[in-house]
C-alpha positions, 0 to 999 in steps of 0.5 A: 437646473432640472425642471420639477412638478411642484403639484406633484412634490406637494401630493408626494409631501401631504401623503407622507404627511398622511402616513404619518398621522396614520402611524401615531393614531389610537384606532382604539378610541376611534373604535369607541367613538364610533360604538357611542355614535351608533349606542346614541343612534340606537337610543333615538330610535328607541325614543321614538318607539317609546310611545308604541311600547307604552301602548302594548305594555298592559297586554305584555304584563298579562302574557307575562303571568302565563309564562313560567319564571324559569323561562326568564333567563336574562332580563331582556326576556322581560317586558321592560323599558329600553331605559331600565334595560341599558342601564342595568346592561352598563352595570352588568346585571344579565341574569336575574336571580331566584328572588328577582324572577320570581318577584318581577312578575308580580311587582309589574302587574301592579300586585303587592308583593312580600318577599323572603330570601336568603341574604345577599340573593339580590333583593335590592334589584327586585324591587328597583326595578318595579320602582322605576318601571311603574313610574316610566309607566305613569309617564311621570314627571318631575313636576308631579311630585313624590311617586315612589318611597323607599324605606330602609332601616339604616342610612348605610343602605338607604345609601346604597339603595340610592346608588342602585337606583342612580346607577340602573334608572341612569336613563329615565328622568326622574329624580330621585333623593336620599332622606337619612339622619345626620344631614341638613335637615333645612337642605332637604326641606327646600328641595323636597318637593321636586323629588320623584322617587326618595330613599330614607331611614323611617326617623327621617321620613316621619320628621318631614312630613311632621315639619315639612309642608313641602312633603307631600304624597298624595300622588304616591304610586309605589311604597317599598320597605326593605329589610322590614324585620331589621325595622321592627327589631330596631323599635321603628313600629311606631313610627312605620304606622304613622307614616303609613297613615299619611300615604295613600291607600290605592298605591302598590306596596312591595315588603322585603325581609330575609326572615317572616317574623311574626311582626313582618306579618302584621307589618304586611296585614298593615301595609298590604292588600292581598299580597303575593308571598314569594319565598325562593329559599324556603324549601332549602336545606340551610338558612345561609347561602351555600357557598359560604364555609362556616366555622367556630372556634373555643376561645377564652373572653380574655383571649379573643381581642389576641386571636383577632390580631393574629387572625388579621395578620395572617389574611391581611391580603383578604377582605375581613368583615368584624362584628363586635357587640357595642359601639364603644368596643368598634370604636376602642378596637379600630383606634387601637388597631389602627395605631398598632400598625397590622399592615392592612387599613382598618376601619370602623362603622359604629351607630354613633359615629358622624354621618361623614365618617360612616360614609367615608368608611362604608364607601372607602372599604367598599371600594378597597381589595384589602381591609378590615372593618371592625364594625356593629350589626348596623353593618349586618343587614341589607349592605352589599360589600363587594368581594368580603371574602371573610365575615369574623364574629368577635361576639356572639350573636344575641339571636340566630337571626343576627348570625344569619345576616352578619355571615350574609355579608359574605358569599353574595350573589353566588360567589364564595365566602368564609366565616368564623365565629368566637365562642367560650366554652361554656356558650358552646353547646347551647350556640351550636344547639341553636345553629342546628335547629336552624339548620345551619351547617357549621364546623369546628375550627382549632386553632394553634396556640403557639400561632397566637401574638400576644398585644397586651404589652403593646396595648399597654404602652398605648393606653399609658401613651393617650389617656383618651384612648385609655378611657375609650377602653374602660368605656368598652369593657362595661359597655360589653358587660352591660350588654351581657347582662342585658341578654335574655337568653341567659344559657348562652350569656352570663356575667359570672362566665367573665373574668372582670380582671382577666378580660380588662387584661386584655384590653391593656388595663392595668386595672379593671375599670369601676362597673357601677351598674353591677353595684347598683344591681347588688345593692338593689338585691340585698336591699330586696332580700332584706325587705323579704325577709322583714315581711316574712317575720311580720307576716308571722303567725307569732306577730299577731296578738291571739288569744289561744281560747279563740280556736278559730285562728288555730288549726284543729286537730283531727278527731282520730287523732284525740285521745281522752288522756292525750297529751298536752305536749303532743297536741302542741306539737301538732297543732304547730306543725299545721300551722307551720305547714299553712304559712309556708303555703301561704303567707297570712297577713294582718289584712287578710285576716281581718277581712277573713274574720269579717266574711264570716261574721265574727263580731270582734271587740266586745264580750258578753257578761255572765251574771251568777244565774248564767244568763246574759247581761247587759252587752259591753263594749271595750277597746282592744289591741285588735285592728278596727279597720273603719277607725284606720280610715277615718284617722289616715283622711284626718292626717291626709287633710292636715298634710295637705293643710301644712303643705299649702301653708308651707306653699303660701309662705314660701311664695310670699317669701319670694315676692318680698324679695322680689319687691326688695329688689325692685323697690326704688323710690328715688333714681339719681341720675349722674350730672355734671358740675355745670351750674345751670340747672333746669327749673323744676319748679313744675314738678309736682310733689310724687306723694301729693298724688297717693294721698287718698284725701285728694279724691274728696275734693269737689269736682270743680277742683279734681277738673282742674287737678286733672289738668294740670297733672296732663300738662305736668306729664306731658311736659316731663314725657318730653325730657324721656329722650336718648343721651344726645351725642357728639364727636370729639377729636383732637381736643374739639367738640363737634355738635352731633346731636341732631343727627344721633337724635334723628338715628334714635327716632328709628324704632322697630315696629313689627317683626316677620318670621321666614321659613329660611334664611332671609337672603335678599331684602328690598324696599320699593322705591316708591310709596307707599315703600313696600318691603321684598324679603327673599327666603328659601324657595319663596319672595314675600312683599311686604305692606309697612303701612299695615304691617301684613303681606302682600303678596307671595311669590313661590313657584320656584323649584329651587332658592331665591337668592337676589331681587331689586325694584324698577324705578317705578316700581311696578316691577321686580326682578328676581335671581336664584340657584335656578339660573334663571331671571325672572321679571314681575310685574307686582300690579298684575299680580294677585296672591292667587295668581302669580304669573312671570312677565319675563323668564331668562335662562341667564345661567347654568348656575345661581345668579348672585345678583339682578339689576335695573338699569336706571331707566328701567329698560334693561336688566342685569344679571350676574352669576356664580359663573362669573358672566354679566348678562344683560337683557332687554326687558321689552324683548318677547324671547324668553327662557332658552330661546332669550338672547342677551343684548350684552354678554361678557366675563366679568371674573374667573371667580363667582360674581357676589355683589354688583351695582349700576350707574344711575347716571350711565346705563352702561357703566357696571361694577362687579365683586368676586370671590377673587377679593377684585372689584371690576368697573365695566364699560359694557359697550366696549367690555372693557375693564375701566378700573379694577381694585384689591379689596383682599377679601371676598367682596360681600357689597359695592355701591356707588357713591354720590356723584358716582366718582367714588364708589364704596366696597365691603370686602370682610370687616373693612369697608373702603372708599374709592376715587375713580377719577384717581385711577382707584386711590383709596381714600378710606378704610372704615373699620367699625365692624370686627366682623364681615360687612354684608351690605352697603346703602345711602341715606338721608339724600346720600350724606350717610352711609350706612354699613351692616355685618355680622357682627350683629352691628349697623353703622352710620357714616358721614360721607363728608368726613365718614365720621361715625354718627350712630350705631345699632346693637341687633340681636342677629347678624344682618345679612341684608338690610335695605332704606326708603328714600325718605329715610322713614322705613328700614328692613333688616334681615336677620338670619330667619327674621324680617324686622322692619323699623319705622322712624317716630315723628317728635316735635322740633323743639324737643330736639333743640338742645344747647350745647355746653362746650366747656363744663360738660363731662363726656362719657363713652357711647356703646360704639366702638371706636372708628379707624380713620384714614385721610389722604397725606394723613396719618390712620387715627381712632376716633370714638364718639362720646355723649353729654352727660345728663343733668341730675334729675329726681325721678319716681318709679314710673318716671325712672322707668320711663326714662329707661323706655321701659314702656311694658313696666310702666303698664305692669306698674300702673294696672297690677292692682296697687295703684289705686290711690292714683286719679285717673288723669295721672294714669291717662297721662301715662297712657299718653305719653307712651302713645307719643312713643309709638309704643303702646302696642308693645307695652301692652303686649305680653301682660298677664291677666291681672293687668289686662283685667284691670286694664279692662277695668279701667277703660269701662269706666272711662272710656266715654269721660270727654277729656279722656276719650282721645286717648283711651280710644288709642289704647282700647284699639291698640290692646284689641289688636294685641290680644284678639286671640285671646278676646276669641278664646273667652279668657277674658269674658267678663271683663269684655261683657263689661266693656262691650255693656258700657259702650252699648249704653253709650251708644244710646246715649249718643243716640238720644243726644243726636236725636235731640240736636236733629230737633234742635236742627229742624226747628232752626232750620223751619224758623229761617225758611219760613221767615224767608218765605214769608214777606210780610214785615210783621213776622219779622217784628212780631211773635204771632207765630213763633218768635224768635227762637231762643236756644239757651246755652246751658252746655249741653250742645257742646258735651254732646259735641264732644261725646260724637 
């Protein structure tokens, strides 16, 4: 056998190997590879030179300025950032253009820039890259807030703005935002503030800084407005002032505009500081970029919607752009088109359209080779569309401006381009008039007649097919022919042009659809024509009532022109025909003359008697038909004053009118409540007769008596406050009775006490798990802690950059741990910090995404988070490393979906139960990582929670919460299903023998955890997204969409509760709780429902029934609206009281209107100080300052507080005097007793000499004083 070198047959095979390898490997991406290796080496080093760069900048500017812009070949030629240079290299932007030269040099020297330039000659990198430069040369951060504005008129180019800014600054680390109508405006508000550099529209902008305290500029470095002149057209004036109100003055501004308008110039007197003017294109011969091939062709109205279909058909492998004049013709045209099939897509882009769509339709044309897109000028101005190699006006354009920006659209950046415009006939010559002097060359396109496809027949059939899209064409002919008429120039458009039947045609309407506005406008015509002519005939000369002896009315004829033997006829004639001529001059009415006749001193109404001998007699006056205008002005004041009489009488009736009926309503003497047949009664023998108390005969009773009265009606009352307390309620199932009514009477006691409103959603809430049980809310980016003691905040965490969505107390707690969509964990320590100053203990980076949920373990040593990532993490508290740096003691991946909900043992720190999106509830051994158990909840889970003993765990996995075994390998035991909505959480009460479910079907839940039996349920008025209980079962927090609502239990005596229960005779009658599925082991699911005793039948007066009712702010109404005089005061401070034993007096007496805070007011004055009263009126006098110490600062209340604060003043004097007096009584006492202990003489003690004995006599002083203090 041959002797072989096995070292040699193995370099032989690993060559071969190698050749191999060499065959089958890219070199290309090895190429690549190594040009990103030295393109990263390369940046580094630029980075490192970065500091030197900034320090020689200002001297670069200033030799810019020197150089002449046409040396500026590339952009490398001038001063930049190596960041804004690669990335306007990986965009291929090499050679700037006219406007970009020119404008560079300037905007970099810090000068306000307004620039003009033709449409599509790059304006939009002109004023990007200033942005980013002088933000790079502010070194600025995220964390100094705002530093540029950028200000569009339509949400279409702010979109593009932005991606140009993403795009070139792709290298700088600022941030920057997109601020447009039609997004969520609560989305933006909480990231608002980390934003270095946004791009809005201007209604978007003005809204935030109205409603957004995030929205701050006081640090603005740069303001650009692009396409200002399209702003002012768009009506955006106003709103431009007021956002320039609230930026500062010392900051750049750069405006741009394809035309210098008038208003574009006292927009830049506004917004500017002696600006540098740069206009490139003002010295040329067109107004449109000279690549771009302009044509029109004649076309008929009714003919235009078959010459655009032709017209698509023949260059459906172009690019087409088609400018119509409404919406509702973009939205008529691309659904017909569309369904027509022309063998390109066609798209639409319209101003009502949804924000999505006109996003998805920008960008899908944009990105497509061919298309159409039938489109509004929200399309016309600033968009840059790539290769739009035609622009097709369906419309003419309401101003050459408009022309200028729509074929704007073609022809960019120096390449090619086509457009063709649609006239009539008759707008022909005055269009192209309009063109020349604008100097916009244009030519002649005919079109063959015989090329044109007629889409009326198919149009027809489509609109018979869908009758939306039939009503979409009717919509579109008026709304076409409302913006016609709406056109000032009133040459180029006019409505009688337009063939109402023919052009209806057109569109596949059998008929033309009704045009209300020109009805409207016809009728509105005649009705003036006719008032015009009924004043023409009032204001006649033949209308008024003149004498042809008064010659000072008529028109006199010119001395050359009598004759002594003239005719009468011919003097007539002319007299008439002056006259005429004076009226159709001017129009002389009753007025003017009167005040004529005035001016000159005519004295009117009356004439002189002439006796026979000629001489004038006495002066008399007579009425005539003349018009006396002081008699006109008297009579109108008396007939205004007689109207306005009748309109109050008629305003006073009406209103009493309505006050009866309201006082029919709600008049109810009586309330008869139902009962049952039972026949033991309860003994009313202690009511008292209800009209006794209106008599007004009882208040002339001796004083003696009224004490006594008042007496009894308290304890009368308080006895009846105490049947005023919810149906009791017990289960019923399979035909037996099981007493419940303790427990529902101890849910009841639970009443909401005060309510907080979040600037966001509320996401988390926590109640301490010691006293004094302060509450933790989570909203938005901020935690808010809660005193329940006093009801006011605590304390505010919001130094978070994005939302805070989980938190949870130690055991002691003194700290919190908080969770977000920062990825980070966060520890407070609450004690050490103050309001002013909130610093973190502790700062874990614990993921790259939100941390859904955070944890202490039970002896508070370590700390749990649990990310969208799917990871567990678990941290040291005690450990120094924090932030990147910190290391998880345990680390592991509990689900491939996000976590949702967690848990931890209290009996085993390192026992761990995870829920996910992927509907699995997971337990966790974390020393070992492994999964002990793992269950289908098949839902996404919302809550999980460790049930007593920790051998059953309890999960809330969409409505259905279900109890597990753990000990039986995961068996469920129980399926709750009281909700019909989502279960959001889960907690334990009353020492862990009630569970309590909450969901968003606005719904709480209570369960025995014995036999998970429904106790109790709650009707809230939001869905609950989180909730949380103190461990003594006394404060409850519940957050309900923006709502913190905290509920306190009400302390009730223990016999009112003790009740017997009838098993036999009593009714039940069905709670407001839906009916429970209750599943058992080895059982058949069964419904259970709880039921309530009926209440015995009891005879109640209005007060009374609408205490029964808890209807507490009624009962006040009732007892201070001015007609309750009859009643003593004793019975209303039994009222007073018993609402006070509800804890409601603050609710009660909020919200009243004047009257009764008046008459409220009123009555604590008088008797505030009585000394059997005083304990209670005390409470409410506290509880209404409280309430309404607004209103007592306006002054609304003045009088009524002078009163009160007079009547306390006078009792202080009072009690003064009385304190005084018994401090002698106290002196004089106290000096006997020391002097007889001093003195040892026996006859002091039995004699008078001195003093005597002293004798106080009790006359009941020292006790009123007593109870007075």
């Amino acid at each position: 056998m041959p002797h072989t070198n096995n070292k040699q047959g193995k370099r032989k095979q690993k060559f071969k190997q190698k050749s191999r390898y060499a065959e089958n490997y890219d070199f290309k991406s090895l190429k690549v590879l190594k040009e990103r290796r030295n393109a990263k080496k390369r940046k580094q080093s630029l980075k490192e030179k970065e500091g030197e760069m900034l320090e020689n900048i200002e001297e670069n500017y200033k030799e810019l300025m020197k150089k002449s812009t046409q040396t500026f070949l590339t952009f490398d030629d001038f001063p930049l950032s190596w960041r804004t240079l690669e990335g306007l290299k990986e965009n291929d932007y090499k050679k700037p253009t006219d406007i970009q030269r020119e404008t560079l040099s300037h905007a970099l020297n810090g000068s306000d820039v307004v620039g003009a330039a033709k449409t599509g000659s790059g304006k939009t990198l002109a004023f990007v890259i200033p942005v980013l430069e002088a933000l790079w040369r502010a070194k600025w951060s995220s964390t100094y807030g705002l530093g540029a504005l950028v200000i569009s008129p339509t949400r279409e180019l702010a979109l593009q703005i932005f991606g140009t800014i993403n795009a070139v600054g792709k290298h700088h680390e600022f941030s920057c935002g997109l601020l447009i109508g039609g997004n969520d405006v609560s989305f933006e508000k909480n990231r608002i503030a980390g934003v270095n550099i946004i791009v809005c529209t201007p209604g978007r902008l003005l809204q935030h800084m109205d409603e957004n305290e995030q929205m701050q500029c006081d640090q603005l470095q740069i303001l650009v407005l692009d396409e200002a002149d399209r702003m002012l057209d768009m009506g955006f004036a106003r709103q431009l002032n007021s956002i320039v109100l609230n930026l500062p003055k010392n900051r750049q501004t750069l405006l741009f505009s394809a035309t210098q308008t008038r208003n574009v110039k006292d927009l830049c007197r506004v917004c500017t500081q002696n600006p540098v003017y740069v206009s490139v294109h003002e010295n040329s011969m067109t107004s449109t970029p000279e690549n771009l091939k302009q044509m029109y062709a004649l076309i008929d109205e009714h003919e235009k919607l078959n010459n655009l279909w032709s017209f698509i058909e023949t260059f459906r492998k172009k690019k087409i752009l088609v400018f119509v004049a409404t919406c509702k013709q973009a939205r008529f045209i691309t659904e017909a088109f569309c369904a027509l099939r022309p063998g390109v897509p066609v798209m639409g882009l319209w101003g009502t359209m949804n924000q999505t769509k006109r996003i998805e339709s920008f960008t899908r044309f944009d990105e497509s080779k061919a298309a159409v897109m039938i489109a509004t000028d929200v399309a016309s101005r600033g968009l840059d569309f790539e290769n739009v190699e035609w622009v097709v006006q369906f419309d003419c354009p309401a101003e050459i401006e408009d022309y200028i920006h729509r074929v704007g659209r073609s022809a960019r950046m120096e390449e090619k381009g086509n457009s063709l415009l649609f006239i009539t006939p008759r707008q022909h010559d005055e269009m192209i008039s309009l063109l020349q002097k604008s100097n916009i060359p244009i030519e002649e396109s005919r079109i063959d007649p015989n090329s044109i496809k007629d889409i009326r027949v198919q149009l027809r059939a489509l609109l018979a097919e869908s009758s939306d899209l039939k009503k979409n064409a009717q919509k579109s002919v008026v709304a076409y022919l409302r913006s016609v008429h709406s056109m000032r120039n009133k040459k180029l458009f006019h409505l009688s042009a337009i063939n109402l039947k023919d052009y209806s045609d057109s569109y596949g309407l059998i008929a033309a659809p009704r045009v209300r506005f020109l009805e409207k406008d016809a009728k509105r015509s005649k009705q003036k024509e006719a008032k015009n002519e009924e004043d023409e005939n009032e204001d006649s000369a033949g209308l008024f009532s003149i004498n042809e002896n008064d010659d000072y009315l008529f028109a006199k004829a010119s001395p050359s022109k009598k004759t002594p033997n003239g005719d009468d006829d011919d003097i007539a004639k002319e007299t008439a025909s002056t006259t005429k001529k004076a009226l159709t001059k001017k129009l002389v009415t009753k007025v003017s003359m009167a005040k004529k006749i005035l001016n000159k001193k005519i004295k009117v109404n009356s004439k002189k008697v002439f006796d026979d001998d000629e001489d004038g007699g006495e002066k008399s006056t007579m009425l005539s038909e003349g018009l006396d205008i002081q008699k006109a002005k008297e009579d109108m004041k008396n007939v205004d004053k007689e109207d306005r009489k009748r309109f109050r009488e008629l305003r006073a009736k009406r209103r009493e009118e309505k006050l009866a009926k309201k006082r029919r309503k709600m008049q109810t003497d009586d309330v008869e409540m139902d009962c049952g047949d039972d026949g033991d009664e309860p003994d009313l023998s202690w009511l008292p007769d209800p009209d006794k108390f209106k008599d007004d005969s009882d208040c002339d009773e001796d004083d003696n008596n009224t004490d006594s009265l008042e007496q009894n009606v308290l304890n009368m009352l308080e006895q009846m406050a105490q049947s005023y307390l919810p149906v009791e309620k017990f289960l019923s199932r399979k035909q037996e009775t099981l007493n419940l009514h303790d427990d529902v009477i101890y849910w009841k006691r639970m009443q909401q006490l005060t309510v907080f409103q979040e600037p966001s959603v509320v996401s988390s809430v926590r109640i301490s798990p010691v006293k004094p049980f302060n509450v933790a809310s989570t909203s938005s980016v901020r935690l808010t802690l809660y005193d329940t003691s006093i009801c006011e905040p605590l304390n505010l965490f919001s130094r978070f950059k994005k939302a805070v969505s989980s938190i949870d107390f130690r055991h002691d707690g003194r700290l919190i741990a908080i969770g977000g969509d920062e990825g980070k964990l966060r520890v407070f320590d609450i004690e050490k910090n103050t309001s002013s100053k909130v610093i973190a203990l502790r700062v874990m980076q614990a993921s790259q995404s939100t941390v859904k949920s955070v944890h202490f373990s039970t002896s508070g040593e370590f700390v749990y988070s649990m990310a969208d990532d799917g990871f567990v993490k678990q941290y040291r508290v005690a450990d120094t490393n924090y932030g990147v740096n910190a290391v998880p003691t345990i680390e592991f991946r509990a689900h491939d979906d996000s976590i949702r909900c967690g848990a931890v043992s209290k009996l085993n720190d390192h026992i761990v139960v995870t829920g996910g999106y992927d509907h699995k509830v997971r337990v966790w051994d974390i020393r070992s990582k492994q999964n002990v158990a793992e269950l289908d909840c098949e839902y996404p889970v919302e809550s999980v929670l460790f049930m007593p003993g920790e051998q059953l765990i309890s999960t809330a996995a969409g409505p259905v919460v279900k109890v597990w075994d753990l000990t039986g390998g995961g068996r469920q035991i129980a399926a709750l299903q009281a909700h019909y909505k989502t279960v959001t959480a889960l907690r334990l009460a009353t020492n862990s023998t009630c569970l309590l479910t909450a969901g968003i079907d606005k719904r709480i839940n209570v369960f025995k955890t014995t036999n998970y039996s429904l106790l109790h349920s709650w009707s809230m008025p939001a869905p609950v997204l989180d909730f949380d209980i103190s461990k003594d079962d006394k404060t409850m927090a519940i957050g309900m969409g923006n709502l913190l609502a905290i509920y306190k239990r009400a302390d009730i005596k223990k016999e009112v509760t003790a009740t017997a229960v009838h098993e036999k005779k009593r009714s039940l009658i069905r709670t407001s709780a839906p009916p429970t599925k209750l599943v058992e082991l080895n059982q058949k699911s069964r419904k259970t429902e709880a039921v309530a005793k009926s209440a015995d039948k009891v005879k109640l007066n209005r007060i009374d029934a609408l205490f029964a009712g808890y209807k507490h702010s009624a009962v006040i109404r009732q007892l201070f609206n001015g007609k309750f005089q009859s009643s003593i005061d004793a019975s209303v401070v039994s009222y007073l009281r018993a609402i006070i034993l509800r804890d409601a007096i603050h609710r009660a007496i909020a919200g009243q209107d004047l009257v009764v805070q008046k008459n409220l007011l009123r009555f604590l004055s008088h008797n505030l100080f009585k000394s059997q009263y005083f304990p209670v009126l005390k409470i409410v006098a506290e509880a209404y300052f409280e309430v309404y110490s607004n209103e007592v600062e306006r002054g609304r209340l003045f009088e009524q507080v002078k009163f009160l604060r007079t009547a306390i003043a006078r009792e202080l004097e009072v009690q003064k005097m009385i304190c005084s007096l018994i401090g002698s009584v106290e002196v004089i006492l106290t000096t006997s007793k020391a002097n007889v202990q001093n003195d040892s003489s026996n006859d002091l003690l039995s004699g008078d000499d001195i003093f005597g004995e002293p004798i106080v006599i009790d006359n009941g002083f020292e006790e009123k004083a007593t109870n007075n203090l």
